[in-house]
C-alpha positions as CSV (number, residue, x, y, z in Angstrom):
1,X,-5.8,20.0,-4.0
2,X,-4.8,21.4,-0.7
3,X,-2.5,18.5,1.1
4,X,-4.9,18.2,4.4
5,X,-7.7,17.6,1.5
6,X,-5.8,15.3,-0.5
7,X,-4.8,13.4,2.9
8,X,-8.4,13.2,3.9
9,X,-9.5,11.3,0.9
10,X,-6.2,8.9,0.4
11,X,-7.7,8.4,4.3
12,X,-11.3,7.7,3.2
13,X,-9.9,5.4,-0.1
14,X,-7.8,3.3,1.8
15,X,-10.3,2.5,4.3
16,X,-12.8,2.1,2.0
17,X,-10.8,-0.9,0.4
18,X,-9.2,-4.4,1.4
19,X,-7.0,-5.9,-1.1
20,X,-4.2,-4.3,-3.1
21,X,-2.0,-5.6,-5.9
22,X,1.7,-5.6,-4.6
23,X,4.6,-6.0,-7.3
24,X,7.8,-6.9,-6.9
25,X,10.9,-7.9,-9.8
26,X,13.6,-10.1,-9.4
27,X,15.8,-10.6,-12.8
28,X,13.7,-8.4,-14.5
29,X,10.8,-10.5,-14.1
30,X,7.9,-8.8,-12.9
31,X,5.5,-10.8,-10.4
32,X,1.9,-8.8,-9.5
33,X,0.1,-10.4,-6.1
34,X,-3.2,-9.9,-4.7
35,X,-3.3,-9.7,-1.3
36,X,-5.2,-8.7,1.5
37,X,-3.9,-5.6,3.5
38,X,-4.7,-3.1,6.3
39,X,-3.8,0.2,7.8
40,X,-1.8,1.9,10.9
41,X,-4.7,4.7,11.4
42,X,-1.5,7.0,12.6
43,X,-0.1,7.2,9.0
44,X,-0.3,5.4,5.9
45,X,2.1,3.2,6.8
46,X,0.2,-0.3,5.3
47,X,1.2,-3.9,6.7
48,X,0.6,-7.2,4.7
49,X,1.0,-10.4,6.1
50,X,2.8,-12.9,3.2
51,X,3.4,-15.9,3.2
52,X,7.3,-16.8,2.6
53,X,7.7,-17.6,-1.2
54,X,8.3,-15.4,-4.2
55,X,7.5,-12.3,-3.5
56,X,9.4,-12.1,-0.5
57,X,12.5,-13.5,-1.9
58,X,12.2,-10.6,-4.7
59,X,12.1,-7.5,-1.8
60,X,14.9,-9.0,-0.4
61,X,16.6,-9.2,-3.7
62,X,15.0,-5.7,-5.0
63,X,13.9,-3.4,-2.0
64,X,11.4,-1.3,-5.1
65,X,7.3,-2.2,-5.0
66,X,4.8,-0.5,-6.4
67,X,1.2,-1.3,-4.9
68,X,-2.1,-0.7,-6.8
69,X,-5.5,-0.7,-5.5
70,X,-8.5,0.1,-7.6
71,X,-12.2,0.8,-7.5
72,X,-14.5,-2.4,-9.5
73,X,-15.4,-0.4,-12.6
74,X,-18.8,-2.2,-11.8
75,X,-19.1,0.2,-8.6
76,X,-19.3,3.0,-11.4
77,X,-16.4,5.0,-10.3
78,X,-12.6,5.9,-12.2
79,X,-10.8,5.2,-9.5
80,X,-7.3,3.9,-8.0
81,X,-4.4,4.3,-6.6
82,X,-0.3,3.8,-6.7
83,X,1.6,3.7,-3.9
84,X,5.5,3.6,-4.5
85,X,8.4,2.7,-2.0
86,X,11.7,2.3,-3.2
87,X,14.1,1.5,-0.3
88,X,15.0,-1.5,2.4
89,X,14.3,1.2,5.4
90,X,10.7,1.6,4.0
91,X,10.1,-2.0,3.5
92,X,10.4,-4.1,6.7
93,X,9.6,-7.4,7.6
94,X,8.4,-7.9,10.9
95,X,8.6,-11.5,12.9
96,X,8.0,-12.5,16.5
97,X,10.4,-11.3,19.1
98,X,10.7,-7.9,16.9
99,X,10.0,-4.5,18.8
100,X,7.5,-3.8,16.6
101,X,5.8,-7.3,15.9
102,X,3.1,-7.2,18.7
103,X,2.0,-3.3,17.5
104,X,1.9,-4.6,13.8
105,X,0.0,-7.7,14.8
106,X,-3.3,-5.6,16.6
107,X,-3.1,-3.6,13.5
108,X,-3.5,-7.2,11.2
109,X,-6.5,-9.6,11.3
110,X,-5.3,-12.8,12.6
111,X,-2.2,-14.3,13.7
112,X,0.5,-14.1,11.3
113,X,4.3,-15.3,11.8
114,X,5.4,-12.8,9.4
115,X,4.3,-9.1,8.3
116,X,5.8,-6.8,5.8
117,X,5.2,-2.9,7.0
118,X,5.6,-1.0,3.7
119,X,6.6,2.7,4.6
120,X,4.9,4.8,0.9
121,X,7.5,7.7,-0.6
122,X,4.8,8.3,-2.9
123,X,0.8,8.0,-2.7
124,X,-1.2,8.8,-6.1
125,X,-4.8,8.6,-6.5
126,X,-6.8,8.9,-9.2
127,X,-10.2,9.9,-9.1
128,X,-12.4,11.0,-12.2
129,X,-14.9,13.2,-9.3
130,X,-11.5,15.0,-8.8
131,X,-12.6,17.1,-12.0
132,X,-15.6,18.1,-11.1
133,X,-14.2,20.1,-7.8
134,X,-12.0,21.7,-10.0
135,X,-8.8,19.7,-9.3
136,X,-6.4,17.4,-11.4
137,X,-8.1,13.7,-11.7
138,X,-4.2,12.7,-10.5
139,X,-3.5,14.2,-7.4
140,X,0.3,13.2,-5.6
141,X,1.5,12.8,-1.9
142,X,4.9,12.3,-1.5
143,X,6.1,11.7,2.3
C-alpha cells in the first residue's frame, strides 16, 4: 500500500477508536492494561494519562511497550492494530511545570497530573478489507 494511503487509514483507525491495550514487563512478567487514550492530530504521537502504580514503575524499569487496539469482532470486521516503541526518548512522561504538559493536556480529556506521550517506531494494522484492494491484510509504518 502506498505510505500516504496507509497513513490515511492508521489516521481513520485510530480516530475511529478509544481504548488500547498497553503492555509493559518488569522481571519478565508481562502486565496488559486497558486504558483509555487519544491522539496529537500532528502525528501519531498517542498520550495516556495513568495513574502511578504498576505499569508505570515497569517503563521506567523497561522503556519497551507494545500497544494493541482492536476492532469488537461483533462490529463484523478483522481488524487491529500494534504499535511498538522501544526506547526512553519515545516514551515520556509528562507532569505539571513540563514544557510540554499544558500542549499534552488540550490534547487529553480532563485534568490529569500525569501523562505518558508514547512516540510509535513501528505502526501495524491489520485489516482483512486490505485484501480485497489488492494489498497485504498486514500493512507496516515504521517512523
Amino acid at each position: 500500500m502506498p505510505e500516504n494511503e496507509l497513513k490515511r487509514e492508521i489516521r481513520e483507525y485510530l480516530n475511529s477508536r478509544k481504548v488500547l491495550v498497553l503492555c509493559t514487563c518488569s522481571n519478565n512478567i508481562p502486565r496488559a492494561t486497558p486504558m483509555d487514550f487519544y491522539t496529537d492530530q500532528d502525528s501519531f504521537n498517542i498520550y495516556v494519562g495513568p495513574a502511578p502504580g504498576r505499569k508505570v514503575k515497569n517503563i521506567e524499569e523497561n522503556p519497551n511497550v507494545s500497544i494493541g487496539i482492536y476492532t469488537p469482532i461483533s462490529e463484523g470486521k478483522i481488524q487491529g492494530m500494534q504499535i511498538t516503541a522501544s526506547r526512553r526518548d519515545r516514551l515520556i512522561f509528562l507532569r505539571e511545570g513540563d514544557k510540554e504538559f499544558e500542549k499534552a493536556q488540550k490534547i487529553v480529556r480532563g485534568k490529569r497530573k500525569l501523562l505518558l506521550k508514547i512516540i510509535p517506531e513501528i505502526i501495524e494494522l491489520l485489516d482483512y478489507d486490505f485484501v480485497k484492494k489488492g494489498f497485504s491484510r498486514i500493512q507496516t509504518l515504521e517512523l
